[in-house]
C-alpha positions as CSV (number, residue, x, y, z in Angstrom):
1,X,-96.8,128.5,106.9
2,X,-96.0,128.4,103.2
3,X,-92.0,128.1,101.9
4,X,-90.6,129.5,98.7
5,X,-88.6,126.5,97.0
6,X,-86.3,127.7,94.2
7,X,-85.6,124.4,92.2
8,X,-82.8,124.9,89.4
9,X,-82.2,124.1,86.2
10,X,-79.4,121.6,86.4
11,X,-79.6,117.8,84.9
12,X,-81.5,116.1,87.8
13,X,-83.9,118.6,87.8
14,X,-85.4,118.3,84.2
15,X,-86.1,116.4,81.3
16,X,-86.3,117.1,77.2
17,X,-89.5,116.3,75.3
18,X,-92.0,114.5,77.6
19,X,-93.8,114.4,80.4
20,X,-94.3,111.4,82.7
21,X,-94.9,109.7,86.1
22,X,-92.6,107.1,86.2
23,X,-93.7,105.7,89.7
24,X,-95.4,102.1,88.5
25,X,-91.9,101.4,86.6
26,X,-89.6,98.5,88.5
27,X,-85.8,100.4,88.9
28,X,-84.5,98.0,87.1
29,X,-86.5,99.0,83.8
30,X,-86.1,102.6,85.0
31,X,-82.1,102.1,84.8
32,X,-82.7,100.4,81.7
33,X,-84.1,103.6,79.9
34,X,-81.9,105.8,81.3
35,X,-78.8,104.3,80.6
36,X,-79.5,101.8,77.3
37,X,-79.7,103.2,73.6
38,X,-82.8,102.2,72.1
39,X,-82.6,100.0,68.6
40,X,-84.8,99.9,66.3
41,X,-87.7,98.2,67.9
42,X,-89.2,98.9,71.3
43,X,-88.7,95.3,73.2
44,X,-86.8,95.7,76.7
45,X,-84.6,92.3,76.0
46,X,-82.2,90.0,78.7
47,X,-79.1,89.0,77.0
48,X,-76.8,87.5,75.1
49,X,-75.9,84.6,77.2
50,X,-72.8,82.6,76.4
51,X,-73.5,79.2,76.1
52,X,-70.0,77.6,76.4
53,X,-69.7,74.6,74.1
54,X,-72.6,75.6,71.5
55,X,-70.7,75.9,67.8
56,X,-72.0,77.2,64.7
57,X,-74.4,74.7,63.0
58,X,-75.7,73.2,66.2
59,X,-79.0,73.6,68.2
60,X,-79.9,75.0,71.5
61,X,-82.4,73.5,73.1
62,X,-84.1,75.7,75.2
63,X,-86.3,73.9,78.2
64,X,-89.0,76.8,79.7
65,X,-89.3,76.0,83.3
66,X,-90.5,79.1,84.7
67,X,-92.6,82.5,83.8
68,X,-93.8,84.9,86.5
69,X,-95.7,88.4,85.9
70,X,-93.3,90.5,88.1
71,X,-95.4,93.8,88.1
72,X,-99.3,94.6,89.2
73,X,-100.0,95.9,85.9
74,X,-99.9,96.0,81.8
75,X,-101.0,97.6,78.7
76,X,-102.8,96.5,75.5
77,X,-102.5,99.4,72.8
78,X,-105.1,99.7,69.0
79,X,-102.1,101.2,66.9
80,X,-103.4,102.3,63.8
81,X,-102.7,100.6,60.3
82,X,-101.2,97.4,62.5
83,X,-102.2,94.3,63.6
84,X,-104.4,91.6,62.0
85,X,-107.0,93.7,61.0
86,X,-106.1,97.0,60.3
87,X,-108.4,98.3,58.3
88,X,-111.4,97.7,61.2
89,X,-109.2,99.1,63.8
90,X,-108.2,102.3,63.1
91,X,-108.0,104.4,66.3
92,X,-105.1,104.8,68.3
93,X,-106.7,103.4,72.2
94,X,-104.4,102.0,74.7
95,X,-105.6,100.9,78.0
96,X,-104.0,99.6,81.4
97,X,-105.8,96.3,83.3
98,X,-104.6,95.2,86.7
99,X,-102.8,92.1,87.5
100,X,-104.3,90.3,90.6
101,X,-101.1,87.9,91.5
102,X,-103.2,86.6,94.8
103,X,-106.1,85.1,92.1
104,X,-104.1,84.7,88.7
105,X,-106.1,87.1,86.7
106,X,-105.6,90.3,84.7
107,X,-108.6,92.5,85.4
108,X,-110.0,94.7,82.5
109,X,-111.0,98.5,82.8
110,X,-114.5,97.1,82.4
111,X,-114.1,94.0,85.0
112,X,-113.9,91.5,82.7
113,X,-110.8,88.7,84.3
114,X,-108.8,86.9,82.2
115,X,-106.7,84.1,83.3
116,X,-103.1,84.9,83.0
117,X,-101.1,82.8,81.0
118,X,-97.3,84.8,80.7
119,X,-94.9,83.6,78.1
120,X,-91.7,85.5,76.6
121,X,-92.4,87.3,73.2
122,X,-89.1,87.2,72.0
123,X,-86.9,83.9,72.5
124,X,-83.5,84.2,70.4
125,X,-80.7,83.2,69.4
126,X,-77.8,85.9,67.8
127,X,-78.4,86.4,64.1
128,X,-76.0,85.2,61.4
129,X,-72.8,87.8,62.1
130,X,-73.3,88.5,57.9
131,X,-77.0,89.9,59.1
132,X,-75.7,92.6,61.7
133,X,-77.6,94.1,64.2
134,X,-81.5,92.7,63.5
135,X,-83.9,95.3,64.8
136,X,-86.3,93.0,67.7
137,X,-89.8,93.1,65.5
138,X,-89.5,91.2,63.3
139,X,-88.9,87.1,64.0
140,X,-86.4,85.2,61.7
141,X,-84.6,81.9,61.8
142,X,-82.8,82.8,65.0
143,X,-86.2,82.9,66.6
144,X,-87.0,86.4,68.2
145,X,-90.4,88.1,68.1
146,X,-92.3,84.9,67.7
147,X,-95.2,85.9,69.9
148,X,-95.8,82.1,70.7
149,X,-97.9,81.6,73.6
150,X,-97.6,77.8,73.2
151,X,-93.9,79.0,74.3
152,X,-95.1,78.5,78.2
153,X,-93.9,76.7,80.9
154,X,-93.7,72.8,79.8
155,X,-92.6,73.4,76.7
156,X,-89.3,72.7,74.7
157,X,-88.0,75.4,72.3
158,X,-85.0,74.5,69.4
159,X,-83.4,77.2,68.1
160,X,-80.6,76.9,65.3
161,X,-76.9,78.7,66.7
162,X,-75.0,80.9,64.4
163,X,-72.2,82.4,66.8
164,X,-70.2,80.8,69.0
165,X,-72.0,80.7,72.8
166,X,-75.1,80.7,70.8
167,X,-75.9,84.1,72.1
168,X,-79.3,83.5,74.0
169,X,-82.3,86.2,74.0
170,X,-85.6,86.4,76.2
171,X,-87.7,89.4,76.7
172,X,-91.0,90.9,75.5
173,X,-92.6,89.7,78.7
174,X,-96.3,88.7,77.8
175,X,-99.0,88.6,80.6
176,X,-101.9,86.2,78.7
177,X,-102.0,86.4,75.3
178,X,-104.7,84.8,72.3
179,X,-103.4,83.2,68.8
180,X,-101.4,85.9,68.1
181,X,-101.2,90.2,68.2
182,X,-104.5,90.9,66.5
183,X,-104.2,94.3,67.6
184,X,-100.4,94.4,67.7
185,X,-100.1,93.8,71.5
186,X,-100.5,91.1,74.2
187,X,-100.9,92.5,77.6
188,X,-97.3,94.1,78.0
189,X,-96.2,93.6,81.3
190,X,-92.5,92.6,82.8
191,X,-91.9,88.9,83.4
192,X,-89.2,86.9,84.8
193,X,-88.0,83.5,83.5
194,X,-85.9,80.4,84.5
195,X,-84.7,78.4,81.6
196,X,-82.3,75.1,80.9
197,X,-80.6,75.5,78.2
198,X,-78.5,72.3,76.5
199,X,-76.2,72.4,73.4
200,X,-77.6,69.5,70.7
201,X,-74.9,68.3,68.0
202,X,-77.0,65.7,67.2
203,X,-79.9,68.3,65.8
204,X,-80.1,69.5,62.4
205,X,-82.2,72.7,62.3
206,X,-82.8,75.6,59.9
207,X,-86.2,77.4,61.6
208,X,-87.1,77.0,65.4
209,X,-88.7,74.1,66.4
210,X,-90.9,73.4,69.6
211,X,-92.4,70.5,71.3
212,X,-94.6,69.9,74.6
213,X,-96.6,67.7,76.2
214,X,-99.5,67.3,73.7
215,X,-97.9,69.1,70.8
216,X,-95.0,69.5,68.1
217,X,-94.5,73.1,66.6
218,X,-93.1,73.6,63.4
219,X,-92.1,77.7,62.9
220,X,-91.7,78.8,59.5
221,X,-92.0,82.9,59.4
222,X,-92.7,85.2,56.8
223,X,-90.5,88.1,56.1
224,X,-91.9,89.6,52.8
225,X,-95.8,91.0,52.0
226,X,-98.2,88.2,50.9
227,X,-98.3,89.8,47.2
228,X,-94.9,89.2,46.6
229,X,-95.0,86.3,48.0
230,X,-97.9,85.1,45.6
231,X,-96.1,87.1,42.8
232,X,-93.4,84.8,43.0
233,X,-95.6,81.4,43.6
């Protein structure tokens, strides 16, 4: 028999400006949005961590033990006017492959697998306090929004420290990702880390630095258009 249901218009019951099904979102990230005040970028970030010891001027070296795809899922958006090549990709397309944690693959609307490969986007120290609040897109000397997927397990990352308790970062949880955001995403996905981090005061630094098995990686990052960079060459 049917039942009349009266549901009322008090705080729990509604919500301003969107529409969404929220059930594939951990709690954790759920809490997150409901309770944190977005900056201005759109990376979900762990942190700061106080690093007791680490001074102004030394380098913490950041040893990346660990990086697990926590959730059965991702995106990979097109959004227009970004990414490597803009101008060919100008339609706004976001789709959502599957994560198969059993086989190690990310599965593709179409079937195509890809072996995952999951690194953190953003790796940071805290900015200079003279810089403020730095929104997280765009990667400066602290680190940040590197997008590095040499930055896997194995590898050793050096970041300079401008605070006291050097302030550590991770987030922007990457499932596999190529040389770079050609098409301004990885696949998005939540991740969890373990990391060992160690205070150097024998290390000079002014940029981040990394190193693994096979390879050293130098990091110098752009921060102004390639015009004016030229103009000024």
């Amino acid at each position: 028999m049917s039942r009349r249901h009266e549901i009322s218009s008090s705080p729990e019951n509604m919500v301003w400006g969107y529409i969404e099904d929220r059930s594939l979102v951990p709690a954790d990230y759920l809490a997150a949005l409901d309770t944190l005040v977005q900056g201005p970028g759109p990376h979900f970030i762990t942190g700061p961590v106080y690093v007791k010891g680490a001074k102004p001027g030394d380098v913490l070296q950041v040893d990346i033990l660990k990086v697990k795809v926590r959730q059965d899922w991702g995106f990979v958006s097109i959004l227009p006017l970004l990414g490597t090549l803009p101008d060919e990709f100008t339609e706004y397309e976001t789709i959502h492959p599957k994560v198969d944690h059993e086989r190690n693959v990310c599965v593709m609307p179409w079937g195509l697998e890809i072996p995952l490969d999951p690194f953190f986007g953003i790796i940071a120290t805290a900015p200079p306090p003279a810089w403020g609040r730095c929104g997280s897109p765009v990667p400066r000397s602290f680190g940040g929004n590197m997008d590095n997927k040499e930055l896997r397990p194995g590898t050793t990352l050096y970041l300079p420290i401008f605070n006291e308790g050097a302030l550590f970062f991770a987030g922007d949880g990457h499932g596999v990702q190529g040389d770079g955001e050609v098409c301004i995403t990885a696949l998005e996905t939540g991740v969890t880390g373990t990391f060992r981090l160690t205070v150097r005061k024998d290390m000079d630094l002014s940029w981040p630095f990394a190193e693994s098995a096979t390879h050293l990686m130098s990091t110098r990052i752009w921060t102004t258009p390639p015009s004016r960079r030229c103009a000024k060459w």
